[in-house]
N, C-alpha and C positions, 0 to 999 in steps of 0.2 A: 254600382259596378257589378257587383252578383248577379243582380238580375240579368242585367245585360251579357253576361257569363255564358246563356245559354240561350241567347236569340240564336236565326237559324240563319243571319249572313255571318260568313266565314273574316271578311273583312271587320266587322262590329264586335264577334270572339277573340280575335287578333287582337284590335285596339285594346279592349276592355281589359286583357293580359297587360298589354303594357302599361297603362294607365296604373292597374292597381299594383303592378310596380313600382311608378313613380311615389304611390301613397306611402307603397312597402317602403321605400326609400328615406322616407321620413320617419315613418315606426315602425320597424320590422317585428316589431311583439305583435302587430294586428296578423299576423301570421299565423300566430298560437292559436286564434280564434277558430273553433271547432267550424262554425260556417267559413270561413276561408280556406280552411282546411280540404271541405269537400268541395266548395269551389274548384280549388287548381288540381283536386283529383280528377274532377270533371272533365278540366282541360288538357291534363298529361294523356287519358285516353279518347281525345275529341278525332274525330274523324279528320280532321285537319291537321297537315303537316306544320304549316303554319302557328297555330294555334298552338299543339303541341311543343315546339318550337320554341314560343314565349312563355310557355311554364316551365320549361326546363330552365330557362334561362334565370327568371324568377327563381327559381328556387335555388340554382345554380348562384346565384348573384348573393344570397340573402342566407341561404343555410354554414356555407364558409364563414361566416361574419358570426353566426351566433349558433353555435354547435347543439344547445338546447334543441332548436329545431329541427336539427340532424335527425334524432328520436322520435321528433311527431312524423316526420314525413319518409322519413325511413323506408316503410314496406312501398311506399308509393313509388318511391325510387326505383327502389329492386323490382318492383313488377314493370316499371317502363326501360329499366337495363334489360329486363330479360324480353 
């Protein structure tokens, strides 16, 4: 799902957001993981509305649920609020 994180169709960065949601869903500690980490930094500021879009939600979905994560993803937040 990483890899495919940064293919160049916008519909294939889309999915793969949601997809590793679905994973998130199951283990939301694979979040903590440093490559996951800069994964959906990748995609908070991906040229796609979209894409965008499914990381907010991601993280949106998944950091309420286990506040630890609040702190890793923290600055990433505040730079896609501002």
């Amino acid at each position: 799902i990483l890899r495919v994180l940064g293919d160049n169709a916008i519909a294939v960065r889309t999915k793969a957001m949601k997809c590793l949601s679905e994973v998130v869903a199951v283990d939301p500690s694979i979040l903590a993981r440093l490559d996951m980490q800069r994964g959906v930094h990748g995609r908070l500021i991906d040229n796609s509305t979209s894409v965008r879009e499914a990381a907010v939600e991601l993280l949106g979905r998944f950091v309420l649920c286990r506040p630890q994560l609040a702190e890793q993803y923290y600055d990433m937040l505040i730079e896609r609020i501002l």
